[in-house]
C-alpha positions, 0 to 999 in steps of 0.5 A, spaced: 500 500 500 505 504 502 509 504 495 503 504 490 501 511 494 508 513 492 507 511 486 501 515 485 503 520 488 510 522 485 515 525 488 514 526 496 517 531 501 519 528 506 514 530 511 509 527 506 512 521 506 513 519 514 505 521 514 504 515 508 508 511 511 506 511 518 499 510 516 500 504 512 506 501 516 502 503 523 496 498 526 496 500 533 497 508 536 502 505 541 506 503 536 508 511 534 512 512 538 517 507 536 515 508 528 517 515 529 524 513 533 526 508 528 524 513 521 527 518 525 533 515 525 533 511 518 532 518 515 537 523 519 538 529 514 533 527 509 529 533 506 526 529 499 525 522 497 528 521 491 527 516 486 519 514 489 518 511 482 524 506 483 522 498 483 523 496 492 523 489 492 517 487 496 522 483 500 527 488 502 520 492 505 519 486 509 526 485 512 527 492 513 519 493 518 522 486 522 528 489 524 526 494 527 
């Protein structure tokens, strides 16, 4: 869901991005606090997502969410 909103949407800022993100990744409320420490981390500096029409192998997408 998170990367065909991105493809839709073109290119994102990145504020843009955390919110699509933190809605589709993001069951339960209790779990902001830890998706906002773990994006903030991840995107350190970062002012645009670039390339969101890239192909993200959906596997890499799924390692990437367990490990955090």
């Amino acid at each position: 869901m998170l990367i065909e909103a991105c493809r839709r949407r073109g290119r994102l800022s990145i504020d843009d991005f955390y919110y699509f993100s933190r809605t589709c990744l993001v069951k339960d409320e209790a779990n902001f606090d830890k998706f906002d420490r773990a994006f903030g981390e991840y995107f350190k500096g970062v002012e645009a997502i670039m390339g969101v029409e890239a192909d993200i192998p959906l596997e890499w997408l799924r390692k990437q969410a367990s490990s955090t």
